[in-house]
C-alpha angles and dihedrals in degrees: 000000000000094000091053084052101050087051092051089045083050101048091044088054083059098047090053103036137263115249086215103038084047097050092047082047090052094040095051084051089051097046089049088048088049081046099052100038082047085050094054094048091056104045082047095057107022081095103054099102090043113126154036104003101167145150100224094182148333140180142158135231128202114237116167095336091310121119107212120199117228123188159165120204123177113215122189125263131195145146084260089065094048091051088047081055109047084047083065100259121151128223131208124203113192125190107199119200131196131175121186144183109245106238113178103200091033135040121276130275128252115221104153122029106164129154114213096205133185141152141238119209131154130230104223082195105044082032083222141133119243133206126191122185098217093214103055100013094230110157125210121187129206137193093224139027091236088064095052086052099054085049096058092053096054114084121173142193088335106174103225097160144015120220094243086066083064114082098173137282134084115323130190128188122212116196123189135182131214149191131189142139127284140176113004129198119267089251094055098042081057095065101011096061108105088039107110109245113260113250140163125175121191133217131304105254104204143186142150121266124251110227 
């Protein structure tokens, strides 16, 4: 008899519902929802640095004993970046520089090594881009993304060496350029933390220096 009651008693928690059994139903609902809407942010913006990622040109010109860099980089540029920035991501575009002493038994030497780093957000309120130069924290805003971009391919008379660092023999300079994701949003970094960073580097551009 109190077997046949413990099983009535069973088979009516069931009917009705059990509060645990409901709650770890409800949980495992919410987790696949978390799952699929994470999904989707990734496959919208796994893209997003999908493209063109180039160093068109560089040079450098001699003034006063100073070599300053020039060049024209091409970043990619799609409807997947404009969505990562608009959901508050930030991107870094880095343009590396080396410049080493030719050496022909050993490696070469390293004389120069310099980042010229600098960061894309965009304002939701202004609507506007907004690029910061991380050294100097200088901020230049654009209308369009297309503008900030420009921008960021345009370098200009950066002093990467001084005559005196030069002691004689063959030199050549490499410059790269570079784009990955930077500060997210607190309610990204809550969900996106064990994601890897996005990052793409393109190829060295390299010539010989002029001295």
């Amino acid at each position: 008899m109190r077997r046949a009651a413990s099983d009535r008693a069973t088979v009516a928690l069931m009917l009705r519902g059990d509060p645990a059994r409901k709650g770890l139903t409800e949980g495992l609902r919410l987790a696949a929802w978390c799952a699929v809407a994470l999904g989707a942010f990734a496959l919208a913006h796994a893209d997003a640095l999908d493209g063109i990622l180039e160093v068109r040109s560089a040079y450098v010109n001699v003034d006063k004993g100073v070599f300053l860099l020039h060049a024209r980089v091409e970043y990619p540029v799609s409807p997947a970046i404009r969505g990562a920035l608009q959901d508050r991501i930030t991107l870094i575009f880095d343009l590396d520089v080396r410049v080493d002493r030719d050496r022909h038994l050993w490696f070469n030497a390293n004389i120069v090594d310099l980042t010229l780093r600098r960061e894309l957000t965009y304002h939701a309120v202004s609507d506007r881009y907004v690029v910061r130069e991380t050294r100097s924290g200088d901020q230049h805003t654009f209308a369009t993304l297309d503008e900030a971009l420009a921008y960021l391919g345009k370098v200009d008379a950066w002093p990467i060496l001084v005559e005196p660092q030069l002691d004689g023999g063959n030199y050549s300079v490499s410059v790269r350029a570079g784009v990955r994701r930077g500060h997210l949003p607190a309610s990204l970094r809550a969900i996106l933390f064990w994601t890897d960073d996005w990052a793409r580097v393109s190829e060295w551009y390299t010539w010989s220096l002029p001295v």
